[in-house]
KOLFI-320453 format. One record per residue: residue number from 1; residue in three letters; x, y, z of N, C-alpha, C, O in turn. Coordinates in steps of 0.001 Angstrom, whole numbers. Each point is the difference from the previous one (the first is absolute). Layout:
! KOLFI-320453
NUM:ALA:X:Y:Z:X:Y:Z:X:Y:Z:X:Y:Z
...
This chain:
! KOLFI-320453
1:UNK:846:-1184:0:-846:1184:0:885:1238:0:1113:85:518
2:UNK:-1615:633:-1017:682:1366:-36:-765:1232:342:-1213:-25:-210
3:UNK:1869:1322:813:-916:1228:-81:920:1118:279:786:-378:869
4:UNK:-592:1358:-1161:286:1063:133:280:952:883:-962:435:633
5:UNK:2365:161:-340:607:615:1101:906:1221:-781:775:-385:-876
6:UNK:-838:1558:1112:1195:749:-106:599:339:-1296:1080:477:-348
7:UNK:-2144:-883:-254:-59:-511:-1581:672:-1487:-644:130:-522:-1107
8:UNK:193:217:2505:1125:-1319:-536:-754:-861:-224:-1034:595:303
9:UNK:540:-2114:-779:-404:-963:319:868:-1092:736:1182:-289:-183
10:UNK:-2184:-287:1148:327:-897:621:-433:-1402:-16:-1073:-198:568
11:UNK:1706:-910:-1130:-515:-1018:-346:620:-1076:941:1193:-201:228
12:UNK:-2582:-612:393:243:-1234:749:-453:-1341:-423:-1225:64:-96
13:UNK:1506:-862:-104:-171:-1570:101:-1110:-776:932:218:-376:1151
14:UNK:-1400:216:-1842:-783:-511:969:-65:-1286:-417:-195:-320:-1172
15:UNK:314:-260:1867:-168:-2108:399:-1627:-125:329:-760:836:487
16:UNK:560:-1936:-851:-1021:-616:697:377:-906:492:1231:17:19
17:UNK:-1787:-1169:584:109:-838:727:-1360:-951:585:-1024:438:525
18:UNK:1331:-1652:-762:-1358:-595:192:-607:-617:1836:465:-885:719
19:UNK:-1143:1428:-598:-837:-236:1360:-1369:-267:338:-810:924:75
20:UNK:446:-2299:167:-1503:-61:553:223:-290:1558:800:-787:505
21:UNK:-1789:1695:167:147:-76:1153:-1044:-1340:1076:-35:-379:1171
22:UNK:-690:66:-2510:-644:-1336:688:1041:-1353:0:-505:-1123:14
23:UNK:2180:1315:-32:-155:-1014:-253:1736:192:775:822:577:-712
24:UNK:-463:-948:1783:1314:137:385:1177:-290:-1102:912:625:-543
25:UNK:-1340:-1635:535:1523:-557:-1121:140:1308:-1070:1126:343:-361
26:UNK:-2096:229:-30:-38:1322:-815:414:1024:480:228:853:-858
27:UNK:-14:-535:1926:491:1161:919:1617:-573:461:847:836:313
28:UNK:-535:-2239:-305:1525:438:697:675:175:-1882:989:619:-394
29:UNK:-2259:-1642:-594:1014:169:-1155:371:1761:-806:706:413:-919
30:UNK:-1470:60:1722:57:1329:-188:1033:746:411:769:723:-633
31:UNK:-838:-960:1660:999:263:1147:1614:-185:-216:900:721:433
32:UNK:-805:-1921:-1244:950:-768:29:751:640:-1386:1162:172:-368
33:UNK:-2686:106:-243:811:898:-1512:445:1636:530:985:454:-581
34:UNK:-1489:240:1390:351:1185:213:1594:-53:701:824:692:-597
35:UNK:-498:-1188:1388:908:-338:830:1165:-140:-975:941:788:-93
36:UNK:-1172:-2144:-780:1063:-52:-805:501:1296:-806:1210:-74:-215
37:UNK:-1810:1251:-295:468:847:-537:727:565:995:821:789:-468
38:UNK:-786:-873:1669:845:661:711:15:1722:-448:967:474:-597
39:UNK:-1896:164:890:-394:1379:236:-488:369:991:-683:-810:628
40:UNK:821:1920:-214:-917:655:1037:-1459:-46:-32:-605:153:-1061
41:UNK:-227:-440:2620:-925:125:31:-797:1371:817:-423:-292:1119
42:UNK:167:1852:-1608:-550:568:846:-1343:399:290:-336:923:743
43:UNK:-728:-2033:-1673:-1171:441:535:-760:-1330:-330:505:-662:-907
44:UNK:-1749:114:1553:-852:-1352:-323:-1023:630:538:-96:495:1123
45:UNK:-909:-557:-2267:-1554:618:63:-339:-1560:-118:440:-723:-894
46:UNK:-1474:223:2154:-603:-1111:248:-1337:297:-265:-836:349:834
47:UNK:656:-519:-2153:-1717:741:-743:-650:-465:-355:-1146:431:-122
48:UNK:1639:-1879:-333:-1531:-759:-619:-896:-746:913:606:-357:1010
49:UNK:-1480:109:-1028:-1046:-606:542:-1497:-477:-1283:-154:128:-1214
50:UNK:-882:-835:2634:-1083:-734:-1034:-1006:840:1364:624:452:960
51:UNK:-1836:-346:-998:-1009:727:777:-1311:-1328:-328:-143:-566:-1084
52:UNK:-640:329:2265:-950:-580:489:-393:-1127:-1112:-1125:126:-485
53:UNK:1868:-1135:60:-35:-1050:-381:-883:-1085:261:-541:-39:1105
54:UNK:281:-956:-2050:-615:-654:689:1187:-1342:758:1091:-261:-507
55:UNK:-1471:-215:1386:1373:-866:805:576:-823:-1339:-524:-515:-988
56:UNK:1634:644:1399:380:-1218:-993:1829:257:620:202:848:869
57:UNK:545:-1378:-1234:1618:-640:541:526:508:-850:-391:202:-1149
58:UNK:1711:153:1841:1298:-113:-1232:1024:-1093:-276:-399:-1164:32
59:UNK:1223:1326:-204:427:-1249:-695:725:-588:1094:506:-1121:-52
60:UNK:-459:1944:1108:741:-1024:1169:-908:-200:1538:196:-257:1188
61:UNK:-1430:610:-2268:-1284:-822:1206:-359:1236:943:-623:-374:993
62:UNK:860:1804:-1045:-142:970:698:-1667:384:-476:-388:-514:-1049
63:UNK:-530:1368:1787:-795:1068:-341:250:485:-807:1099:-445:-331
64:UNK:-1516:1440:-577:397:303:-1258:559:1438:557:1182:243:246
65:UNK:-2314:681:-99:349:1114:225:1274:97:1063:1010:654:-260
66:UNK:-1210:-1445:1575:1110:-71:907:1862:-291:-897:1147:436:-91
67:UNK:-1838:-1202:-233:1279:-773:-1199:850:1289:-824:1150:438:31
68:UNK:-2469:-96:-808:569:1223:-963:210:1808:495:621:965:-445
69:UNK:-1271:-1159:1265:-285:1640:440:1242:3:1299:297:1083:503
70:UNK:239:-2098:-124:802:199:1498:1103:-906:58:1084:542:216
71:UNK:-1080:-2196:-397:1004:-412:11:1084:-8:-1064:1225:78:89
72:UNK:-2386:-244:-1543:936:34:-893:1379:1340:176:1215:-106:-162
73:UNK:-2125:1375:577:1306:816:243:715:-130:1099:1217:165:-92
74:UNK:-1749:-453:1235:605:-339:946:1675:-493:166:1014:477:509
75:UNK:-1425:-1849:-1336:947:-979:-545:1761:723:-1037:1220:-149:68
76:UNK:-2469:1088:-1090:1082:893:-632:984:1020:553:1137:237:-409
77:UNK:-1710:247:1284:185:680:665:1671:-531:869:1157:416:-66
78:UNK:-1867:-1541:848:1426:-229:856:725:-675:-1192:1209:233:1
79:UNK:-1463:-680:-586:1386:-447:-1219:738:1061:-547:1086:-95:-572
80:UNK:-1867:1311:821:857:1049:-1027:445:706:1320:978:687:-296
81:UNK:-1258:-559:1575:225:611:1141:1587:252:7:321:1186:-86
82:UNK:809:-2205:182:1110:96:-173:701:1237:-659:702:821:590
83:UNK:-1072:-840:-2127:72:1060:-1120:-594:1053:382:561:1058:-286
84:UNK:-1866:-994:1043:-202:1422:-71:844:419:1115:416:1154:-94
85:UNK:-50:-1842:1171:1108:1011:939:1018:88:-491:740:808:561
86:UNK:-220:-1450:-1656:1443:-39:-98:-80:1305:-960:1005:680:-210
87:UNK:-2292:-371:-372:141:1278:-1155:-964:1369:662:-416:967:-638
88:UNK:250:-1229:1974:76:1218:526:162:1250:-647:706:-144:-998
89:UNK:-1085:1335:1172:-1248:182:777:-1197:-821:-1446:327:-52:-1186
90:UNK:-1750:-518:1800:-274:-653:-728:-1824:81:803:-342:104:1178
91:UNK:-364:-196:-2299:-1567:138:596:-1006:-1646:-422:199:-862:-855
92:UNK:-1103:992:1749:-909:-1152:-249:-1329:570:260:-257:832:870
93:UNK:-526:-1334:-1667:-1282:646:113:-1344:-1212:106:-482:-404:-1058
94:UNK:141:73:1902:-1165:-841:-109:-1298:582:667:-393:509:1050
95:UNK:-112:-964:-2531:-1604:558:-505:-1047:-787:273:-389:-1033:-545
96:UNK:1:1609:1405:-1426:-398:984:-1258:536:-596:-278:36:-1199
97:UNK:-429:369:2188:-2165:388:-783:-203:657:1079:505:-373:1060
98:UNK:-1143:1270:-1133:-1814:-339:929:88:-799:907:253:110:1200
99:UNK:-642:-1512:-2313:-464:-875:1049:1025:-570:1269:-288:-855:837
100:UNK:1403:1514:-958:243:-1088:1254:-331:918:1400:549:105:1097
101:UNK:-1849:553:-1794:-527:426:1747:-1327:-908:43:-796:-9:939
102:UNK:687:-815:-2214:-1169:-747:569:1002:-1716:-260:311:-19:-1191
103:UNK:-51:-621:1543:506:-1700:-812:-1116:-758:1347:-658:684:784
104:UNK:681:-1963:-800:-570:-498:1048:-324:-34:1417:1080:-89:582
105:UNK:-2061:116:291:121:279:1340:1179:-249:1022:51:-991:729
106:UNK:893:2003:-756:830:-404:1221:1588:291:-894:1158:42:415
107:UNK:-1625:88:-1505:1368:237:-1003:497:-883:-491:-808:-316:-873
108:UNK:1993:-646:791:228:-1063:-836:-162:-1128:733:726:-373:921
109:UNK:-2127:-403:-1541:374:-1666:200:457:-563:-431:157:-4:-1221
110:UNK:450:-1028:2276:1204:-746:-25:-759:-1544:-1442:350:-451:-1091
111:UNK:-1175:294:1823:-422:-1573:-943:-391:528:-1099:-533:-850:-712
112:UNK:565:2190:110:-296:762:-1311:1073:-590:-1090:-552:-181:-1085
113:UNK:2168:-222:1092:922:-117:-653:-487:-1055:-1188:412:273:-1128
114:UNK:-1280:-1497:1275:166:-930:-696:-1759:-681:62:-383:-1102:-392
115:UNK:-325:2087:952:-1653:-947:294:-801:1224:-488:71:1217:175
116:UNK:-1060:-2273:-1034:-741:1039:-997:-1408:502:1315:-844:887:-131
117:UNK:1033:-1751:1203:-946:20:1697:-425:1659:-153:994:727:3
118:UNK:-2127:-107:-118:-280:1056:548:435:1153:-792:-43:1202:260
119:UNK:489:-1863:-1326:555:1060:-1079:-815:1361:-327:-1114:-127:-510
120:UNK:1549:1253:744:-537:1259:-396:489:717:-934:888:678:516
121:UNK:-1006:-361:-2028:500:547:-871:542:1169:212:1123:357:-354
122:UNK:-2299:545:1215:1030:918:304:789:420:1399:626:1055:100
123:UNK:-745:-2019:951:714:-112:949:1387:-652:-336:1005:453:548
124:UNK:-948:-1102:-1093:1395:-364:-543:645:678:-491:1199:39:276
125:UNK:-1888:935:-1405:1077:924:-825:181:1030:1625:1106:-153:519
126:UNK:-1730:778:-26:118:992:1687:768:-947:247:1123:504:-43
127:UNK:-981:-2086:388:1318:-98:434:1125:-211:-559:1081:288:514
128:UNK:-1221:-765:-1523:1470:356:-404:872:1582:-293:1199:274:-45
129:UNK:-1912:195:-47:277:1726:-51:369:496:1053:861:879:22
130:UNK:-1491:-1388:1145:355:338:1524:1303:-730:130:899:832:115
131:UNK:-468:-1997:-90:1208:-417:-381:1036:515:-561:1095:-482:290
132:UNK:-1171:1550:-1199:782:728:-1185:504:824:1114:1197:245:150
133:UNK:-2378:287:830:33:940:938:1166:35:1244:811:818:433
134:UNK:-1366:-2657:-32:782:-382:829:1841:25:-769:980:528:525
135:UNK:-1012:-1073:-1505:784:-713:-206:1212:1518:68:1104:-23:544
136:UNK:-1853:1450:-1397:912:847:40:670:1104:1067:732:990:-25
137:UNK:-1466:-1814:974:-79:849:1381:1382:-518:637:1014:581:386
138:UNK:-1481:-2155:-452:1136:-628:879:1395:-299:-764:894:-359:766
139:UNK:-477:453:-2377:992:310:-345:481:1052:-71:1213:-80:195
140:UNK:-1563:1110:-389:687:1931:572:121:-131:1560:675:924:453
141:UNK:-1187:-1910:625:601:221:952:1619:-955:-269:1098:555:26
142:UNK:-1234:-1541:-190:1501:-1174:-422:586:774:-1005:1090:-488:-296
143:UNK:-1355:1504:-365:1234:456:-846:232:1307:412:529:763:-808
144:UNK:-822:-372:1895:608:1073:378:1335:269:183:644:-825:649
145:UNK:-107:1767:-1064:1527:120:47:585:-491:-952:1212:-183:109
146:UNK:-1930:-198:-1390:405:-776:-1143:505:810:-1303:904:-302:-779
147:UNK:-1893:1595:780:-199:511:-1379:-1304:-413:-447:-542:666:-882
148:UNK:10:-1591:1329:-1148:62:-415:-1779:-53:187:-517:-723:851
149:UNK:-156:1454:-1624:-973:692:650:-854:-1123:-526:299:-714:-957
150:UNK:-1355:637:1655:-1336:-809:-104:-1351:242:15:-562:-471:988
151:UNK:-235:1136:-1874:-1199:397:-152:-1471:-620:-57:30:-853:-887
152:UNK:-1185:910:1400:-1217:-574:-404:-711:838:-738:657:1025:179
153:UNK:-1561:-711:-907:-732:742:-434:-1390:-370:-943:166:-1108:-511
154:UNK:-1474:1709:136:-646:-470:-348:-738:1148:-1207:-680:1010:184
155:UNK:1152:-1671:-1432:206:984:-1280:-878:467:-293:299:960:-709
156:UNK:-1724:-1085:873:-1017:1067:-4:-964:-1116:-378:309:-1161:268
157:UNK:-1755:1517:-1030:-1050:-818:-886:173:298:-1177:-343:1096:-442
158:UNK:884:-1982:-250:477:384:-1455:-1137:-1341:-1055:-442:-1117:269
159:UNK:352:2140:-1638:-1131:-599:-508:976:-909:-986:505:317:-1077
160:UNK:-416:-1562:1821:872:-1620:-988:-1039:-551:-165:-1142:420:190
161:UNK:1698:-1936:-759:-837:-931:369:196:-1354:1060:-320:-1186:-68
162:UNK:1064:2088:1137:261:-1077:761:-856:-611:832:263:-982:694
163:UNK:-2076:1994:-804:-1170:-600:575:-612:-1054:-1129:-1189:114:-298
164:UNK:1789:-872:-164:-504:-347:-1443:-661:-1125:940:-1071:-478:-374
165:UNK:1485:156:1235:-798:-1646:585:-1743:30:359:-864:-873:-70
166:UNK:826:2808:620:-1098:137:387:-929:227:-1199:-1217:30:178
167:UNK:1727:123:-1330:-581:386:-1305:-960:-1268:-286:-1193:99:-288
168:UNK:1891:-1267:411:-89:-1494:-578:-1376:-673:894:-780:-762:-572
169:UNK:600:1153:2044:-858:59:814:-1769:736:-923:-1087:-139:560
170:UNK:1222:821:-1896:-870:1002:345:-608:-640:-1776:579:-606:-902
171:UNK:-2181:1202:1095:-218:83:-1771:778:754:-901:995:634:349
172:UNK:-1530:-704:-1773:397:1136:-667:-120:1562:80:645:1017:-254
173:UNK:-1931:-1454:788:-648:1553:406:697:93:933:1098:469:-300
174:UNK:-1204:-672:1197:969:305:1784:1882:470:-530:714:823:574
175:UNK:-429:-1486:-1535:1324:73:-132:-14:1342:-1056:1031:664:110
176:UNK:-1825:-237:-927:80:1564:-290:-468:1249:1159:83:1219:-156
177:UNK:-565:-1937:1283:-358:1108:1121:1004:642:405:437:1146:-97
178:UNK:-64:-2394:718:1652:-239:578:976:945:-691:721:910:408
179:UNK:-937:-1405:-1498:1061:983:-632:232:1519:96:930:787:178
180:UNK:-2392:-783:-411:-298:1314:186:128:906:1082:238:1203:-108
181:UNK:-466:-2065:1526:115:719:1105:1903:71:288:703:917:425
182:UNK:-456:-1930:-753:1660:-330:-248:621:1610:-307:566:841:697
183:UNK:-1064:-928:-2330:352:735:-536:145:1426:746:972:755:-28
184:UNK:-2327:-573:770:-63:1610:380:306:288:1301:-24:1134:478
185:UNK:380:-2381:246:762:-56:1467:1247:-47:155:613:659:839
186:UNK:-195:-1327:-1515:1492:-656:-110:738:704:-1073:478:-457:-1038
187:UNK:-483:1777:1544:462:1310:-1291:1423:120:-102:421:923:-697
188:UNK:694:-1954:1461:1069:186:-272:870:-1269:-783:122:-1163:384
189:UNK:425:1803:-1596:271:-831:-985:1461:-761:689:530:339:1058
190:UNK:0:-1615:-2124:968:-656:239:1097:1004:740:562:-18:1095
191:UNK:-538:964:-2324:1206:957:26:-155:913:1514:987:255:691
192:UNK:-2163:106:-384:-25:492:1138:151:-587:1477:346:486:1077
193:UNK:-899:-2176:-1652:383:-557:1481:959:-563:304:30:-936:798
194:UNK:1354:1625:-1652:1175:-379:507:580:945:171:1225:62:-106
195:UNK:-1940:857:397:702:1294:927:508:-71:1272:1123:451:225
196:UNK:-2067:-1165:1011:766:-137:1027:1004:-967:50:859:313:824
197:UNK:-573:-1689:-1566:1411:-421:63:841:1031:-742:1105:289:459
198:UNK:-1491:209:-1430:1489:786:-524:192:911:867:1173:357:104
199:UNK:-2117:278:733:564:937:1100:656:-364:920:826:779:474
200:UNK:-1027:-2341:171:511:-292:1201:1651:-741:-500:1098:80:550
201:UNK:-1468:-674:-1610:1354:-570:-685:1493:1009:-411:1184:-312:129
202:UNK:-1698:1390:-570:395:1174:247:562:942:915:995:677:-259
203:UNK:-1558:-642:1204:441:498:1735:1771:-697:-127:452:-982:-590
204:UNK:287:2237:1607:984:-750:64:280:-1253:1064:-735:-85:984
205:UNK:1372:-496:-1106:199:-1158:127:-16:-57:1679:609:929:532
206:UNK:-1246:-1930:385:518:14:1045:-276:1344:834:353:-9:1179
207:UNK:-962:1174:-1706:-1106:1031:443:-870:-481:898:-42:378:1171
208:UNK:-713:-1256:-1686:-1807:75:593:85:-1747:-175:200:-561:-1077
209:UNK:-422:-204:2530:-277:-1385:-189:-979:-392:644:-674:779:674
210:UNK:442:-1955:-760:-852:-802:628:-1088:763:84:-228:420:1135
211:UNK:-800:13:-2290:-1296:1285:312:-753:-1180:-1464:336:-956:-699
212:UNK:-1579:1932:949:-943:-230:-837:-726:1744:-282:-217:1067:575
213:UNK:33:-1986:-2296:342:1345:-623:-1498:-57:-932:-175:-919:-800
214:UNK:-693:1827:972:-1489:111:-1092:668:990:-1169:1091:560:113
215:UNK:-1969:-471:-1237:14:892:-1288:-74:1502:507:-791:237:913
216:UNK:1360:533:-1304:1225:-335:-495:1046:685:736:300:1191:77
217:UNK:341:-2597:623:1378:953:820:-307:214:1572:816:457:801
218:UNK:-2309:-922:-455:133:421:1458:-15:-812:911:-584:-1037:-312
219:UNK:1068:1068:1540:218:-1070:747:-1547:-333:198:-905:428:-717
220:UNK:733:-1471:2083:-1182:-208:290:481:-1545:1263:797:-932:-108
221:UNK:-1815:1379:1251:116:-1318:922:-548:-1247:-807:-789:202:-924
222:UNK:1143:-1341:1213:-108:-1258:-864:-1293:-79:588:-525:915:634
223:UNK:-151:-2424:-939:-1012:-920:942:434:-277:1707:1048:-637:108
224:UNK:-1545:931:885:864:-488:1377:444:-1502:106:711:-527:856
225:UNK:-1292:8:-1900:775:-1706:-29:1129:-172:-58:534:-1035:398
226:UNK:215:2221:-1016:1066:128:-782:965:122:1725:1166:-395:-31
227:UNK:-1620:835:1155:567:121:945:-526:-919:1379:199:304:1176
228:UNK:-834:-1357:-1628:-872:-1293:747:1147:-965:55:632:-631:-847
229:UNK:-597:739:2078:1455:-1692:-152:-480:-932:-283:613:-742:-768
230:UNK:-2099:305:1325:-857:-1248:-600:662:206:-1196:1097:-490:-270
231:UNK:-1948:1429:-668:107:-474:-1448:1301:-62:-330:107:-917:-815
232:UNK:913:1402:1017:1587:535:-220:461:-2149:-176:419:-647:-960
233:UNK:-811:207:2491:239:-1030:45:-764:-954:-993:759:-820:-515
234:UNK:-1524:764:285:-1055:-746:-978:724:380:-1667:64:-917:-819
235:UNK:252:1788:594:745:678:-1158:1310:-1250:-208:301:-603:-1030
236:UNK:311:500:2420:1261:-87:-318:24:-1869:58:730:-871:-473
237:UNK:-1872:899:1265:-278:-1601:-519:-43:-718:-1259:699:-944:-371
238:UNK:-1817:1668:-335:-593:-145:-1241:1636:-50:-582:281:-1181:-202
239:UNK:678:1930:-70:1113:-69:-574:749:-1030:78:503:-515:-999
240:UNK:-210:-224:3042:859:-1435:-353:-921:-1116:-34:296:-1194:-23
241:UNK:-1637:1806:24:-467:-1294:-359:-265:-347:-1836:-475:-1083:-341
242:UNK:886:2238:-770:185:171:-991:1291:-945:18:-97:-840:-894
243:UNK:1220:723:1601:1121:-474:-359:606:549:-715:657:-724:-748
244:UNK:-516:2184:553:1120:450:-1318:1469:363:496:920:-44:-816
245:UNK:-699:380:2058:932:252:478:522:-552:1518:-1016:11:696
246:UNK:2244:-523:178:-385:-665:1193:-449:1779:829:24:1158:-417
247:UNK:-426:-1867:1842:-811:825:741:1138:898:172:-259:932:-762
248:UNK:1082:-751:1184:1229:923:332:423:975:-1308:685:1001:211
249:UNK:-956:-1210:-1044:340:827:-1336:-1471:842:-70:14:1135:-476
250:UNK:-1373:-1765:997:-1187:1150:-357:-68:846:1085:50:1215:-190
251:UNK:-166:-1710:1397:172:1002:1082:930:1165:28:1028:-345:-581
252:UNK:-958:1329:919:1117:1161:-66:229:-155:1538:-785:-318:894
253:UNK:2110:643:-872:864:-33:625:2:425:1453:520:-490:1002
254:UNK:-1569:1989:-1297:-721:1157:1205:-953:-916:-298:-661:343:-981
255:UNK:513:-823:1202:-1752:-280:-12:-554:-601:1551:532:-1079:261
256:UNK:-1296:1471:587:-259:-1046:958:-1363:-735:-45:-690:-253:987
257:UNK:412:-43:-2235:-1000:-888:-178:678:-1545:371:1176:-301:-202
258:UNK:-2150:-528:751:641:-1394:161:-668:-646:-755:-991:-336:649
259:UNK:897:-185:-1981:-1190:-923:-366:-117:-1112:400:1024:-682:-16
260:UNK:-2303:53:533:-31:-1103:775:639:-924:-912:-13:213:-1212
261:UNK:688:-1439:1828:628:-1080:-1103:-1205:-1123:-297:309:-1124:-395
262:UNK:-1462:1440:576:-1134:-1267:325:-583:328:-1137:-819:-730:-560
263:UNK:1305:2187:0:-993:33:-1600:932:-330:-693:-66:794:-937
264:UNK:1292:-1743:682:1078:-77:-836:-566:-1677:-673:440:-575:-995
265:UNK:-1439:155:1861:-504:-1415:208:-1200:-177:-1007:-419:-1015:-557
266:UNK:90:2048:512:-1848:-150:-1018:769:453:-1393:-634:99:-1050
C-alpha cells in the first residue's frame, strides 16, 4: 500500500497470511509463519468474531462463539506474546461489544466450554466478549513494565453483516424490515467503525493500559464482572480446562487468583 507524505511517496509491503480462528492448529500455523519472518511485532488488533449463532463447535470441540470470539485469540495472542515484548514499545487491542454487560447470569459459565446444555445465542456471544474484557484487563496488568500496552474496547454498532444469523431466523418480509431498521440505526459504516481501534492502536505506546475504550476514543468503566473474582476465577478455569497452555504460563505472575485445581478434572 502506498500514500502520500511531504510529497514523497511511501511504499510498504503488505503480507497476508492465513488464519481461521475456529480452529487451533490454524492459529499456531499462523503463528508459526509470522515468527519465521523474524520481524518486529508492534501492534495485534484481536477483531474478528461471529455474533449470536446458532450452537454449533469448532474444530477442536469448543462453543463456537467462545472458540472464535476469545480463545482463538487468546491462544494467538500468547504465541506471539514473546515478540511483542521483545519489539517493544508494542500495542494489543482486544475487541469486545455491548454485550459483555449482558453474557449469562453470573458472567462466565464454566460447563459453557463444550455443552450445547442451556445454550443462549446471545448470552454466549456477552460471554465471550466479557472474556475479551477479562482477558485484556489481566494481561496489561502481567505486562506491566514491558512496553506493552493492552486495550479492551467496543467499536461502536456498525451496519455489517455480522447479524446475518438473526436474518436467517426471519421471513422475507421480516428480513427487508430488518434491514431497514439496520439500515437507519446502525448509521456507522465499516470505515467508521474502525475508528476507535485506529485511535487506540495509535495512542502512544504503553500511555494508557489495561482500560476500556467506547467510540470514539473514550474511556468508560467495563461490566463489574470484569472486577468479580468469582467470575475472574471461572474465566481462568474455562482456559485450563481448554488445555492450550499449562496452568503456570495462563495465570500472571501478580495475579492472586488461585484457580481451584478440581476444575482441571471436568
Amino acid at each position: 500500500m502506498a500514500r502520500c507524505a511531504s510529497q514523497e511517496a511511501i511504499v510498504a509491503k503488505l503480507d497476508y497470511g492465513i488464519l481461521e480462528l475456529s480452529s487451533l492448529e490454524s492459529v499456531r500455523s499462523f503463528a508459526d509463519w509470522f515468527l519465521a519472518k523474524e520481524i518486529p511485532l508492534h501492534m495485534a488488533i484481536l477483531n474478528a468474531g461471529v455474533m449470536a449463532c446458532p450452537y454449533t463447535t469448532t474444530e477442536d470441540g469448543f462453543e463456537m462463539q467462545f472458540g472464535v470470539n476469545h480463545l482463538g485469540h487468546f491462544y494467538l495472542f500468547k504465541l506471539l506474546e514473546a515478540k511483542l515484548k521483545e519489539s517493544a514499545p508494542a500495542r494489543v487491542l482486544s475487541v469486545s461489544s455491548l454485550a459483555h454487560y449482558h453474557p449469562y447470569e453470573g458472567g462466565i459459565r464454566f460447563d459453557a466450554l463444550r455443552s450445547p446444555d442451556g445454550y443462549s445465542e446471545w448470552g454466549a456471544y456477552g460471554q465471550s466478549k466479557l472474556a475479551n474484557v477479562l482477558f485484556a484487563f489481566e494481561a496489561a496488568e502481567r505486562l506491566k513494565g514491558t512496553g506493552v500496552s493492552v486495550n479492551a474496547l467496543h467499536p461502536g454498532a456498525i451496519a455489517t453483516d455480522l447479524g446475518r444469523h438473526l436474518e436467517k431466523k426471519l421471513p422475507e418480509s421480516g428480513k427487508k424490515v430488518l434491514k431497514a431498521v439496520v439500515d437507519t440505526l446502525l448509521s456507522m459504516t465499516p470505515d467508521q467503525g474502525a475508528l476507535t481501534q485506529l485511535y487506540v492502536a495509535t495512542m502512544p505506546a504503553g500511555a494508557q493500559t489495561g482500560l476500556y475504550f467506547r467510540p470514539v476514543g473514550r474511556t468508560e468503566t467495563p461490566s463489574e464482572l470484569v472486577f468479580n473474582e468469582v467470575c475472574s476465577i471461572t474465566w481462568l478455569c474455562m482456559l485450563m480446562r481448554a488445555k492450550l497452555f499449562p496452568l503456570n504460563d495462563i495465570l500472571c505472575p501478580c495475579s492472586t487468583i488461585d484457580a481451584p485445581q478440581a476444575a482441571l478434572g471436568h
